[in-house]
N, C-alpha and C positions, 0 to 999 in steps of 0.2 A: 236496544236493550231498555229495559222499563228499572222502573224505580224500583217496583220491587225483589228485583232479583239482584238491586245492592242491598236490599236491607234482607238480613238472617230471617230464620224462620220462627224462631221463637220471641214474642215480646207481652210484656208486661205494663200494663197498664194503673199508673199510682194516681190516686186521686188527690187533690192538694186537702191538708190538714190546717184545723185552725186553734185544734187543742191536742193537749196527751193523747196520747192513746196506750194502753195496758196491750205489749205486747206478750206472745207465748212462745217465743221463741229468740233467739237472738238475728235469725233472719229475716223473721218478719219485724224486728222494731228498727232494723238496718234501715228497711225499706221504707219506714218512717221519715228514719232521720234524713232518708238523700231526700227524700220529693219537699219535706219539707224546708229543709236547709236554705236555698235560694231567698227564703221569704226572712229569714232570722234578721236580715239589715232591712229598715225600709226602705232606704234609698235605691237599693237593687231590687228591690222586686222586680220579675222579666216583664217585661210589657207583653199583650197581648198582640198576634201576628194578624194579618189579615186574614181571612179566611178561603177558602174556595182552588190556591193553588197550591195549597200545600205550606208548611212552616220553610221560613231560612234552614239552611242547612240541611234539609229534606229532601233537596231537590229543584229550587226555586228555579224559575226560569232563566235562562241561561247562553253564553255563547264563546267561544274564544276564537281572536282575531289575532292578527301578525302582531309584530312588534317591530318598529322599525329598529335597522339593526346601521348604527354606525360603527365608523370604523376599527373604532379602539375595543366595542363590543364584537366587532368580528374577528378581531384579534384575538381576543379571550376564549372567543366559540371554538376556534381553528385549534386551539391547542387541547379542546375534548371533546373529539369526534362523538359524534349524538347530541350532544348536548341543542336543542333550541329553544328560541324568546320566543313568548305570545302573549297575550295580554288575558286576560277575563274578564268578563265584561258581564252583569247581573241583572238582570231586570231589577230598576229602585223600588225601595219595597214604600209605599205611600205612609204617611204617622211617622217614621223613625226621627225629625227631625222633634216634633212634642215629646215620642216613647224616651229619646235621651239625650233631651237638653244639651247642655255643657257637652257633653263629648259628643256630638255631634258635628264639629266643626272638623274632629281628624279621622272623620267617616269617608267611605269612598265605595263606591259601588262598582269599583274594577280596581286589578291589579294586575300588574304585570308577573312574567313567572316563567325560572326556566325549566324544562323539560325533558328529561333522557329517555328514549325509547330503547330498551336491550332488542339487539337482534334475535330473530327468529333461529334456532339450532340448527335449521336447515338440514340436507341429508349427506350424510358421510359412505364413502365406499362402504368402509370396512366397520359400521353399524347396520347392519336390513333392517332394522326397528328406528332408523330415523326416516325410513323412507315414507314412516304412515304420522298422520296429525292425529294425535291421543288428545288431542285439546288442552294438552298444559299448563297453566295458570302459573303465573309467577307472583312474587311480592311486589308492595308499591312502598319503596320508604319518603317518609314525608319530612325535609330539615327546612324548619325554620326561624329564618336568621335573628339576629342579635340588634341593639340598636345603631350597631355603624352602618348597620346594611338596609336600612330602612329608606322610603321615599318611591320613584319611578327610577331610576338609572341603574340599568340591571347590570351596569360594570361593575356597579360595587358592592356584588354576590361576589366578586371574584378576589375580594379580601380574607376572605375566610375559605378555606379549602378544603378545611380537615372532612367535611361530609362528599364534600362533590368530587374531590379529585378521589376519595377513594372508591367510591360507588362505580362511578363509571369507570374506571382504570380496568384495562383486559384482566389480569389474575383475580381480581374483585369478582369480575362478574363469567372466569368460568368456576369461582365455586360457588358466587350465590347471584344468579343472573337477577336482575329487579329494575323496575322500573325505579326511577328518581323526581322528585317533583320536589320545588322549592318556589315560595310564593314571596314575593315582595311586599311586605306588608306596607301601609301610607306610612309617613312621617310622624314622630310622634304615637305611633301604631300602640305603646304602651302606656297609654294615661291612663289613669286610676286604675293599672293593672292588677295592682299589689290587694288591690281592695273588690275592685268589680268581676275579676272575672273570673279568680277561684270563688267568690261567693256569687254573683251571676253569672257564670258561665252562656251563655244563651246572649252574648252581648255581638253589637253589630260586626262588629271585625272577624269574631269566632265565626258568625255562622257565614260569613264570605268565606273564612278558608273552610269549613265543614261542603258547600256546596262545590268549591271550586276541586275537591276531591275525588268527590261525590263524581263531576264533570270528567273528570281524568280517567275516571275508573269503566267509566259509562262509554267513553270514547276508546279506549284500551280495548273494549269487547268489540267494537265495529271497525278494528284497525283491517281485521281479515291475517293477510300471511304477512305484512309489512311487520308486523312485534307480536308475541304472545299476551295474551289477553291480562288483565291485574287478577290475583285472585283475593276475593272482596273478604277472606277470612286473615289475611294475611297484611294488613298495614301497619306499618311501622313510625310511629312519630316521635323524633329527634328536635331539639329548638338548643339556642344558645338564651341564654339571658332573660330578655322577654319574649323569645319566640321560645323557649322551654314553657314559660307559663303558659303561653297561647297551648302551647300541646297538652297542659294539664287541663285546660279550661274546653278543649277540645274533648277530651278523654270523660271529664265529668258530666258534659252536654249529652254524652252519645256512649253509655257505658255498652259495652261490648264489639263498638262499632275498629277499635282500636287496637288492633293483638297488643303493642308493646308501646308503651309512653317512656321514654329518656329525656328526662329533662337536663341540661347542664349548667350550672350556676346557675339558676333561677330561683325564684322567691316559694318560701314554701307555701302550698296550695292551703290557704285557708277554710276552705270547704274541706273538712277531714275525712266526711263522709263520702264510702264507696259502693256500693250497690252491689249484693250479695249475689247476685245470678249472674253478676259479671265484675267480680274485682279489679280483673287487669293482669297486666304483667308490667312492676315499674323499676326502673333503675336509676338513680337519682347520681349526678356528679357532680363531686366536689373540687376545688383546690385545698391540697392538703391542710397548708399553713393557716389558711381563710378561715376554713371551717373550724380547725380546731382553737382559732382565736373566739370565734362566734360561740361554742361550748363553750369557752372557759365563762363567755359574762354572761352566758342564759340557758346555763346546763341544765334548768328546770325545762326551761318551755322546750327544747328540743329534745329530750328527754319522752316529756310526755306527748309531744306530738308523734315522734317517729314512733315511737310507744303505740302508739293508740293506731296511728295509717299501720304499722308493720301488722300488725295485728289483726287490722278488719282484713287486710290484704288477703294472708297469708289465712287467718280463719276459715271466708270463703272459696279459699283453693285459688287465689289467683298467687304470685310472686312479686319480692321485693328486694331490690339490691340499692344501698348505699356504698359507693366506692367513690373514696377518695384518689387523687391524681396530684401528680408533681409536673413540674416543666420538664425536667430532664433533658433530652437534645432537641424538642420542639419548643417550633417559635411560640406557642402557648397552650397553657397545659393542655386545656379541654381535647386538644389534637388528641392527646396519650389517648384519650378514650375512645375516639374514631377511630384512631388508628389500631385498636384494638382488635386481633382475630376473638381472646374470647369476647368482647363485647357483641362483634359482629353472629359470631357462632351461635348466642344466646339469644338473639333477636329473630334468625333465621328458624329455632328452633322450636321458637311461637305461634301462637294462631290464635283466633276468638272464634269460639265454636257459632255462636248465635250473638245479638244485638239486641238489647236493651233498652226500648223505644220509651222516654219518660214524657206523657203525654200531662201539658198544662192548661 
């Protein structure tokens, strides 16, 4: 499978800006504001990628290898059949240690990561139309994790539940079969998150998980009859904490590459701007009490920020949901939201029609 038949059919090419511009429309000054936005900090300006094999995140060359699996991790595996470890492994991209300094040091050019393959539907008696391959495409949801779950030691993806035990669980997946992919990010995986990667998105970590999807999605089509293949309009990405920002920062690197962005307690994305030919579909979660302490002492800034994203969102026809969550009988909240059929229903019933290629 070629590259290009992950990326949509339709893309848009923005050229970077270094003054105003008088726009005539509110679509065209959108698209202003996204290509230019990156450049607004000096400090995040994107560095420039090498040339010849294509950008991070594009596609970079690439491989995934086992994972050695101890015992306490085959413990964990055994109790969600599908579930396996592998690693990803990137070709190093040359410059990245000058392109970004300081944070260079909790850079990594592999990660480990686990993997659910849904079964093939296979054929039933009493269907005759399972007996033929229509070529099905299913979705790929993407969760990732939080800062407890950060480092190489993929036992402690198995802290947090609420995405993986429900994904792959059988009633899960005979009403919305999907692949599962969840990455391990390095240690420290969220330094100067709050600041670099809603205003650079395009940062070393982002485009390791951008390729490493890219990779998942690309090997899904060469599985043959072992799993139905990912269908590349259909990805869904979920994060806790600072892997919700990593999916926001994901989302604004690759505007329409992403049906559905969930982010859960995470920092609001400081790049406000969303790209009119593809806004998205986002659902933002809260804990009740948190949030509504967080209004009471900056009702302005959150006021005009959700203001301003619900807006371009929902203007350009994409969707936007703010829901707040309690504990209730789970161990912690953000569960309530996983655990959610309508959350899930809402996510399944998305798609990104085409992809949004912002060339720099």
């Amino acid at each position: 499978m070629t590259l290009q038949l992950l990326l949509a059919s339709a893309a848009v090419k923005l050229l970077p800006m270094t003054e105003p511009v008088a726009a005539s429309d509110a679509a065209e000054l959108a698209r202003v504001e996204f290509d230019i936005a990156p450049s607004m900090v000096e400090h995040f300006v994107p560095a420039q990628y090498p040339p010849g094999k294509g950008q991070p995140g594009y596609g970079w060359p690439s491989r995934i290898e086992d994972y050695t699996v101890d015992d306490a991790l085959a413990e964990r595996l055994a109790a969600y059949p599908g579930l396996e470890a592998h690693w990803f492994v990137r070709e190093p991209i040359e410059g990245h240690a000058a392109d970004f300094g300081r944070t260079m040091k909790f850079y990594s050019d592999s990660i480990p990561f686990l993997l659910f393959r849904p079964r093939s539907s296979g054929a039933c008696w009493w269907n005759p139309f399972s007996w033929f391959d229509f070529g099905e495409k299913v979705p790929l949801v993407v969760y990732l994790p939080g800062n407890g779950e950060l480092g190489t030691d993929l036992a402690k993806q198995f802290r947090q539940m609420g995405v993986i035990g429900r994904v792959v669980g059988d009633g899960f997946q005979e009403e919305h079969r999907a692949w599962l992919l969840v990455p391990m990010p390095p240690e420290r995986g969220n330094v100067n998150m709050p600041k670099g990667y809603p205003v650079q998105p395009r940062a070393p970590l982002i485009t390791l998980l951008d390729d490493l999807v890219l990779k998942v999605v690309e090997m899904s089509h060469a599985e043959g009859e072992s799993a139905p293949p990912i269908d590349e309009h259909r990805i869904y990405l979920t994060g806790l904490g600072c892997g919700g920002s990593m999916a926001v920062a994901m989302s604004l690197d690759h505007p329409g590459r992403y049906a559905v962005t969930a982010p859960v307690w995470s920092s609001a994305p400081l790049q406000r701007v969303v790209h009119p030919d593809a806004p998205g579909n986002w659902w933002f979660g809260y804990e009740e009490s948190i949030y509504s302490a967080a209004i009471a002492d900056s009702k302005e800034y959150y006021e005009k920020f959700w203001g301003k994203f619900r807006a371009d969102v929902e203007g350009f026809g994409g969707s936007f949901t703010l829901k707040l969550y309690s504990k209730g009988d789970h161990v912690w909240w953000w569960d309530a939201m996983w655990e959610s059929a309508e959350f899930w229903d809402w996510c399944f019933s998305k798609r990104s029609d085409f992809e949004v290629e912002v060339k720099k």
